[in-house]
N, C-alpha and C positions, 0 to 999 in steps of 0.2 A: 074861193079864197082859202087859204091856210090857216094853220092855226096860230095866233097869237101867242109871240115868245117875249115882246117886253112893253111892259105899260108906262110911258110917262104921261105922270100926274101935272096938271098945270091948275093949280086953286081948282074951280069946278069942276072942270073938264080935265079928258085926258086923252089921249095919242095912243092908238092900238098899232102898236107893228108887228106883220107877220112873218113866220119864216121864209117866204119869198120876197119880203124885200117891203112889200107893200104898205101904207098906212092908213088909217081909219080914223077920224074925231070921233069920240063920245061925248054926249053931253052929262055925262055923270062921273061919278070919280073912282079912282080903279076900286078903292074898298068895296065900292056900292058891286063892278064886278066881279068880283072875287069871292063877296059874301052869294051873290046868286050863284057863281060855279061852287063852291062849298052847298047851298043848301039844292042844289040839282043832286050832288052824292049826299047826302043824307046828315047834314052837320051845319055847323055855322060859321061862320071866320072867326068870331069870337072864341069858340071849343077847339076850330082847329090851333087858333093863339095857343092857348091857355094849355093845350097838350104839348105843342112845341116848349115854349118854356117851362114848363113841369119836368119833362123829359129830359131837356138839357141843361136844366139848371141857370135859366140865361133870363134877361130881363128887356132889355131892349132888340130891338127890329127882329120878332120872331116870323119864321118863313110859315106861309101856310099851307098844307099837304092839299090837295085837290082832292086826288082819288088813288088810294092805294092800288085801287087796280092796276091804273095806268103808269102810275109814279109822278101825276102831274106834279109839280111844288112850285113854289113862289116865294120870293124873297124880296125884302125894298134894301136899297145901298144908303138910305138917310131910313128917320125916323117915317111911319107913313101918314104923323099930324102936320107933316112937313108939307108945302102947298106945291112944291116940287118933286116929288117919288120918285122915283124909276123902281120901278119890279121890275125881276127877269125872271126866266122862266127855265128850274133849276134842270130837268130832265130835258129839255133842250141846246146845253151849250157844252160844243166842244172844246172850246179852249180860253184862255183868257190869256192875253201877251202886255206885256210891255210895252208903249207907245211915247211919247213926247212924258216932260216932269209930270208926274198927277194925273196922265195920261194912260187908257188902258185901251186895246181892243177886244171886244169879244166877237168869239167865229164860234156861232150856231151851227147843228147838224147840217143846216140847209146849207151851207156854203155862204148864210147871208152871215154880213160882220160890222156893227157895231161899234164906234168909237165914243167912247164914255171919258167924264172928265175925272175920276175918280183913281185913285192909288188901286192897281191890278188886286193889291191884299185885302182889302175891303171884300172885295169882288172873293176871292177866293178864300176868307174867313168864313163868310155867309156859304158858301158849296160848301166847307167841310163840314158844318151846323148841319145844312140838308141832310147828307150822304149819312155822318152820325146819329142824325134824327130817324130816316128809316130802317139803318141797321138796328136800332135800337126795337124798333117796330115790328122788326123780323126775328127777332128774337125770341 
């Protein structure tokens, strides 16, 4: 199996999709995996928050860095107290399009794509947060 490029949250549980296309139930919530990939590299979701918004100045839906090494990041398109989520998976997506009103597609590296109900700027508000979050890192 691949790696996991977007998380939807549904109240408990959640929807692992991989970049082949594939899906997975959990029965925990994407926080709960996200705070375990953060504390596998050395940190917490809570520290990686709280550096995101520090950083950039921002207050709500902060992305969380995985691992610098690899560039993993993550970002949610609502709030993540929201029982609904969707994470994506920022080093993962090659584009974001235009689709139907309110409608957006995104195309992963893998060729796999995505159709989300959300305004394309949402989506690409949260990448330029990422992108200026690690440039900020590399500095």
């Amino acid at each position: 199996m691949s790696d996991p490029i977007l998380i939807r949250q549904d109240h408990q549980t959640c929807k692992l999709i991989f970049s082949d296309g594939t899906a997975k139930q959990q029965k925990r919530r994407a926080s709960d995996i996200l705070e375990e990939k953060c504390l596998r590299n050395g940190s917490s979701l809570k520290g990686r928050m709280d550096s995101f918004r520090y950083l950039l100045h921002i207050v709500q839906k902060p992305a969380v860095l995985i691992s610098e090494v690899t560039g993993e990041i993550w970002f949610p398109l609502v709030s993540m107290n929201q029982p609904d989520c969707i994470w994506l998976r920022y080093d993962a997506i090659l584009d974001v399009r235009s689709s139907d009103d309110h409608q957006c597609a995104v195309i992963f590296f893998s060729g796999y794509r995505q159709t989300l109900d959300f305004d394309p700027r949402v989506i690409r508000q949260q990448m330029k947060r990422c992108r200026q979050f690690l440039e900020l890192l590399h500095q």
